[in-house]
N, C-alpha and C positions, 0 to 999 in steps of 0.2 A: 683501741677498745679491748677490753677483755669480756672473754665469755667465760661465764663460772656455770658448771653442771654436777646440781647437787642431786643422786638418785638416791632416793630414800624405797619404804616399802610400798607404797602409796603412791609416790606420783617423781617425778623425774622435774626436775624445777630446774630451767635455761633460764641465767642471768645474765643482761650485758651491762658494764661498766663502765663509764664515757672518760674515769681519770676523776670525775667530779662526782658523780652516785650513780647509783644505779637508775639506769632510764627504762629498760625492760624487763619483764622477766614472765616466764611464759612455763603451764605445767600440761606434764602429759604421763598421762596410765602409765606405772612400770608394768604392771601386767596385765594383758599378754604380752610375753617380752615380744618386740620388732624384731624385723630385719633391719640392716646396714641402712636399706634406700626407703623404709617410713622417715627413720631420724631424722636423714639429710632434706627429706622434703619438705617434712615439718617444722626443721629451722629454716630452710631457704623459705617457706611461705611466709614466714612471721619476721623475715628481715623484708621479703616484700613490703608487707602490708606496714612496715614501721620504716617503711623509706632508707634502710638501709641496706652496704653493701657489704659481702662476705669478707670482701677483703680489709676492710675496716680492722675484722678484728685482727690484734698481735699478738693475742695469748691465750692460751686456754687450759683450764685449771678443774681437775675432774674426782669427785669425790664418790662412791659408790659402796653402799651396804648391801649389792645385789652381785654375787659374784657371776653371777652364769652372763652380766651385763659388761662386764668390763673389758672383754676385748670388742666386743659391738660398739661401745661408746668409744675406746681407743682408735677404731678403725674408721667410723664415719667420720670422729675428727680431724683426722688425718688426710680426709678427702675431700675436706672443705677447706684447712687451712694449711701453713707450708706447714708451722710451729708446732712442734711436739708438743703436744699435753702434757702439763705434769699430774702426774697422776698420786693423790694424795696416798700413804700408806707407810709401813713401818720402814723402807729404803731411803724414804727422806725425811723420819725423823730429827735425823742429826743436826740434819739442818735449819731446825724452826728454834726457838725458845724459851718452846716448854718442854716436858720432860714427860711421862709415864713410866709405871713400872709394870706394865703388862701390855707392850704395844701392838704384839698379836689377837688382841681378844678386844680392846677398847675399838668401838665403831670410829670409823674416818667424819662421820657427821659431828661425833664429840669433839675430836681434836679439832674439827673447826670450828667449833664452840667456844672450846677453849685457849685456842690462839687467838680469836678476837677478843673475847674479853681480858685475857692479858693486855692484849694489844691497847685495846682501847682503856681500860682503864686502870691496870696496873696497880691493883690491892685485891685482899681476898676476896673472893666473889664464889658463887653458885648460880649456875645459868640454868633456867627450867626451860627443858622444852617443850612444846605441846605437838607432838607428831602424831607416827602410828604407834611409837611409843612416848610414854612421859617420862623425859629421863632428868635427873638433876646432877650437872656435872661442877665438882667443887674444884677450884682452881686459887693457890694462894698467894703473893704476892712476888716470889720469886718467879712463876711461870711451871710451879710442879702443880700435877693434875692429883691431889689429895685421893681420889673418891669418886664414881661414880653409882646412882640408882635409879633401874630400871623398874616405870611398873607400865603395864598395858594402857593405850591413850584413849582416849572419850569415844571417840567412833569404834576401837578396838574390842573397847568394853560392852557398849550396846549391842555390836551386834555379837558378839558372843552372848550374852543374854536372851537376845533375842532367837539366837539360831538353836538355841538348847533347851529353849522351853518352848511348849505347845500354844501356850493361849496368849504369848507378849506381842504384841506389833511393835515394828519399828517404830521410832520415834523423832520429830526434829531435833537438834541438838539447841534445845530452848533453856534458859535457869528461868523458873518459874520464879514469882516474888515471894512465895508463902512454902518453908520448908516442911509442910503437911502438902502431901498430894493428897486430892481427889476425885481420881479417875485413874484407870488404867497408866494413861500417856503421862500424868505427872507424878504417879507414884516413881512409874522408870526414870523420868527426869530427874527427879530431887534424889532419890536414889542412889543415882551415877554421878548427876552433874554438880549437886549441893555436898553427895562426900568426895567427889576428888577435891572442893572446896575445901572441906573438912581436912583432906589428906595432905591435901600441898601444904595448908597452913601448921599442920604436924610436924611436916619433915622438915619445913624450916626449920621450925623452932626446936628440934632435935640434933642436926647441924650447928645452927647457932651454939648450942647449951653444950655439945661435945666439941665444938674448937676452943669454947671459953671465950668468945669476941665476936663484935656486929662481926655481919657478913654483908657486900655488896648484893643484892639479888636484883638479878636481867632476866625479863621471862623473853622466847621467840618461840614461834613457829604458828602455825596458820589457824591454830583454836584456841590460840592465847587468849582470842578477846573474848571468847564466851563465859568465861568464869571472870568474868570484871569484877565483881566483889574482891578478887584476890589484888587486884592492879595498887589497892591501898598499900599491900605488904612486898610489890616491885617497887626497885628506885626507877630501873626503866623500863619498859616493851618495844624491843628492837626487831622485828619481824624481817631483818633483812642480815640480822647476826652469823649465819650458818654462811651466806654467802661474803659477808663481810669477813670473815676467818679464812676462805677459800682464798681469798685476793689477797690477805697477808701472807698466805702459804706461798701462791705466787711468787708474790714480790721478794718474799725471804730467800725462795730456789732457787729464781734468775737475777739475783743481787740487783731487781730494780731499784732505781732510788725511789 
């Protein structure tokens, strides 16, 4: 089995790999960052409670946009399993099949973005992801990472909204049916949620129109599904792509077959 640990700003997402899909996958606060023995306990409870055993896994593949995290997540791994982690970042570049021209500045979450959908599908694509941020990373049919854009993600957006003006309350993260609010809570809704609507459906078609050709588009990450009016303009919604890319990374480092 592998374990794939994807730490994002948000939440730290442990995934395990059976060789055939992902059978669990389990999220926890990045912050406040832990110590060494929360981590370990927090995986050994959830290999309990899902009947499994530590030693299962053979490999473990660590991707982190938290730096102050990465020797904590290198060190607990280390103390649960024999196998070095590889630890994704610009020293094993070399060895994957895509390429950047800025491998110090692009996020480790992108490149596993975009090593999967290479991987997987092998023509030009734009993968949108719906995280702590919205990012859309262009990848073209050789495995070169064209392009990436960043803007601030749905929950990012609200509560900045919310935390700098006096009279907003929070709000569910609902798309109302009727792009008129009426009330407080749907005026912020339609707002936020019907123009990042508005916004994704933009960028594509401004990508599109500046490569000059269709473009494959994969949406992932975990508020993909909220804006579903957009799912008409994905070919797919892979909500398991970020760690499907970590398992290519893998397999590409330690020449499994």
């Amino acid at each position: 089995m592998l374990l794939a640990i994807d730490t994002g700003n948000t939440n730290i997402v442990f995934g395990i790999h059976d060789g055939n899909s992902w059978i669990h996958e389990w999220r926890f606060e990045t912050f406040p960052v832990k110590n060494q023995i929360e981590y370990e306990m927090f995986l050994r409870l959830n290999f309990l409670e899902a009947n499994l055993k530590v030693q299962q896994v053979k490999g473990v593949v660590i991707s982190s946009v938290v730096p102050e995290l990465n020797d904590i997540l290198s060190q607990f791994t280390l103390g649960l399993i024999s196998e070095k982690p590889v630890f994704v970042g610009p020293k094993i570049y070399n060895q994957l099949p895509i390429s950047t021209q800025n491998p110090y500045e692009i996020g480790t979450d992108l490149i596993a973005n975009a090593m999967a959908g290479y991987t997987l599908y092998q023509q030009d694509i734009v993968i949108v992801d719906f995280g702590t941020a919205l990012t859309f990373t262009v990848v073209d049919s050789e495995g070169n990472i064209k392009g990436v854009n960043i803007a601030p993600g749905l929950k990012t957006a609200i509560k900045a909204l919310v935390g700098n003006t006096a009279q907003l309350p929070e709000v569910p993260l609902e798309l109302p049916d009727s792009v008129i609010g009426t009330n407080t809570t749907t005026a912020i809704q339609n707002g936020v949620l019907w123009g990042y609507v508005a916004m994704v459906e933009g960028m594509l078609d401004r990508i599109q129109t500046e490569l000059k050709k269709d473009i494959k588009v994969v949406a992932t990450g975990g508020l993909s599904a909220i804006l579903h009016p957009l799912h008409e303009r994905f070919d797919q919604v892979n909500r398991h792509l970020t760690l499907e890319g970590l398992r290519f990374i893998h397999k590409a480092v330690t020449k499994e077959v």
